[in-house]
Residue, then its C-alpha position, 0 to 999 in steps of 0.5 A: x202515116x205509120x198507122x197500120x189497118x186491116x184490109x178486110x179484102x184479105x185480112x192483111x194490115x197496111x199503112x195508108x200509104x201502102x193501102x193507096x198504092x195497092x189500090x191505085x188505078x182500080x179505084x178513084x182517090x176518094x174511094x180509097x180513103x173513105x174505104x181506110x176509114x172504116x178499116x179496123x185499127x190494127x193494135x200492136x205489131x199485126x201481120x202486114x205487107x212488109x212481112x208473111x205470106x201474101x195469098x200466093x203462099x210467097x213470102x213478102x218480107x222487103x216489099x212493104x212498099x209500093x209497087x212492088x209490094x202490091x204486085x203477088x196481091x193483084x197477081x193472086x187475085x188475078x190468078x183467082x179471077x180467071x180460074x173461075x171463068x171471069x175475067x181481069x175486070x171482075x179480080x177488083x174487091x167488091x168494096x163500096x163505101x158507105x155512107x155514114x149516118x150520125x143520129x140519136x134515137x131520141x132525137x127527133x131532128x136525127x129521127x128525120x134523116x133516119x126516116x129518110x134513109x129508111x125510105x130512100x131505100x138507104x143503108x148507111x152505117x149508123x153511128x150512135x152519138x150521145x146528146x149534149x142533155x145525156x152526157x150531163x145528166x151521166x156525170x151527175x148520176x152515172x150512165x147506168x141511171x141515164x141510159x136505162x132504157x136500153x132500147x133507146x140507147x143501147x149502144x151507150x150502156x157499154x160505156x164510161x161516162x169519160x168514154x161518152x165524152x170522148x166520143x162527143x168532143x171527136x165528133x165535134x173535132x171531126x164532123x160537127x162543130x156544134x156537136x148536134x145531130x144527124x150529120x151524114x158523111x157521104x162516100x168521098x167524105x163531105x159532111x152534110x149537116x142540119x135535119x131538113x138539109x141531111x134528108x133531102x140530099x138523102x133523097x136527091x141522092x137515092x138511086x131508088x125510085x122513091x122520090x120524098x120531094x114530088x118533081x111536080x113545082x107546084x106540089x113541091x112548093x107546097x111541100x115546102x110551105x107545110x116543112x116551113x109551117x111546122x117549124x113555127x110547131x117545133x119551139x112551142x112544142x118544147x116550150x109547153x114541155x118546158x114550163x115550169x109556171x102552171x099558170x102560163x099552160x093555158x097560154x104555151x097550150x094556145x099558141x101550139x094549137x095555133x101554129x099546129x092549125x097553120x100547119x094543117x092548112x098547108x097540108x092536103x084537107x084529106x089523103x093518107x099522108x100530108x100530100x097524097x098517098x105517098x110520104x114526103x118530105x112533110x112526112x119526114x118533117x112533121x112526123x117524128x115530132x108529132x110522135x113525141x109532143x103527142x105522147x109527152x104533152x099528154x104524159x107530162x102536162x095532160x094535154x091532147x096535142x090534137x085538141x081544139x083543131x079545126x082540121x077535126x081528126x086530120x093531123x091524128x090520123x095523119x100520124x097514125x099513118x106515118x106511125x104505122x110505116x115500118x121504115x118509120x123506126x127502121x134505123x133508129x128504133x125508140x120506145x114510148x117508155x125511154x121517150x118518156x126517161x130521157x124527156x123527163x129533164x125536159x119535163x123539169x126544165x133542165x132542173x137537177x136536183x141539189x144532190x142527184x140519184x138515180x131515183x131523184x134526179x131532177x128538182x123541177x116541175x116534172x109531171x102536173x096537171x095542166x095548170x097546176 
């Protein structure tokens, strides 16, 4: 690999090859290469081992390559170390790999890894990944029409349309085949995919002391049966939004609440969360749908998502809770306003209008009221 990129223990560029040799002994392979992944690029000719001054003042013209190349770097930061009162041990760069996270802020299948993370006391590198829905709506009408709300999704702005799908065919060569989010890359470079999957690794890996799946077997189980109930909520929810047949808003309404009260019936009667008064996974699960159907229901078909439940006031105030953790929008901050933007194709069925603008980009249903 002739590729050469910045060491940002000392600003050099190096090859893989070399960056590996360097670091041989110090740290596990692994370690290594998930380290070259997050060096920048080095663009053109840049100043590298195999020419300049190390950080000894010596010149390293010639020892481009392996042991010999690597020796005035370990000597100088040696030399460094003990000059300070510290022994050889602690010459070592302070370098930890980080875990990174794939998302998209209006996503609420990625919004649950994030909220995990966040919890988990987590601090992983977040990378922005535009949606399957996103990118089609940008070549229609531009991405300056798509990703207005630039809280949502400021990252994109930036960015031509060609540059989104660039991006979108890479992460799906490189970490998810099926192109969806979150998916998490761990320190030695395993790809952990699906939402539940993604935040309860986050959570059997966190070295904190929060734990989201209780120890207890039976609490645990039941945590399970609630994350199980409120995947019967999730196709419903998008469904409703969905319809484009006012006649049938009666029946998509009915089977929500159905499967919301199922869901209730899993989860403690009374308590600030779903068990306890401390988040779970069924917080993590349940919460960053409850947020959107609550609101884009309401929005679109004007219908109360806590209507008509048994459960009386239970599942509102349970989002409230949730709603209120400041870990809750921590890694991935939204608002109700680009909710309500990059939902609005959602509203109309996926349905674009014949000829597409940015003030009329869409030929569905849209916004009605419920049942007409």
């Amino acid at each position: 690999m002739s590729e050469k990129r910045i060491d940002a223990d000392d600003g050099a560029s190096y090859t893989y090859e070399e960056l590996r040799a360097f670091y041989k002994g110090k740290y596990k392979a692994h370690e290594v290469d998930a380290y070259w992944e997050t060096c920048k690029v080095v663009k053109g000719k840049g100043k590298g081992k195999g020419k300049g001054k190390g950080k000894d003042g010596k010149d390293t013209k010639g020892k481009g390559k392996g042991k010999a190349a690597a020796e005035p770097k370990a000597k100088a930061k040696v030399k460094a170390a003990k000059a300070k009162g510290k022994g050889e041990d602690k010459a070592k760069p302070e370098y930890k790999a980080k875990v990174v996270l794939y998302t998209n802020a209006i996503c609420p299948f990625a919004h649950r890894a994030a909220f995990a993370a966040a919890l988990c006391n987590l601090d992983p590198k977040v990378v922005h990944t535009p949606l399957s829905g996103q990118l089609n709506a940008a070549e229609k009408v531009g991405v300056e029409a798509v990703f207005a709300q630039a809280s949502c999704a400021e990252v994109f702005k930036t960015m031509t349309c060609e540059q989104l799908l660039a991006q979108k065919e890479d992460y799906k060569k490189t970490i998810n085949a099926g192109g969806e989010v979150p998916s998490l890359k761990t320190t030695d470079g395993s790809i952990i995919i699906e939402s539940e999957i993604v935040a309860e690794f986050i959570d059997r890996t966190s070295k904190g002391k929060v734990r989201l799946m209780p120890a207890n077997p039976v609490l645990a189980a039941k945590v399970r049966l609630a994350m199980k109930r409120f995947n019967d909520v999730v196709g419903p929810g998008y469904g409703f939004l969905m319809n484009q047949d006012p006649a049938a808003d009666a029946d998509k309404a009915k089977t929500i609440t159905d499967k919301l009260a199922k869901f209730a019936e899993s989860i403690d009667k009374e308590g600030s969360y779903c068990f306890g008064d401390k988040p779970t996974l069924a917080d993590v699960h349940c919460g960053p749908f409850l947020y959107r159907f609550k609101l884009l229901l309401d929005h679109y078909r004007s219908f109360d998502l806590f209507s008509d439940q048994a459960s009386g006031d239970r599942l509102p105030k349970l989002l409230a809770k949730i709603e209120a953790l400041p870990e809750f929008q921590k890694l991935t901050p939204i608002t109700e306003e680009g909710l309500l933007q990059t939902y609005a194709a959602y509203a109309h069925g996926m349905k674009f209008a014949a000829s597409p603008t940015k003030d009329a980009m869409y030929g569905g249903r849209g916004k009605s009221e419920f049942g007409k």
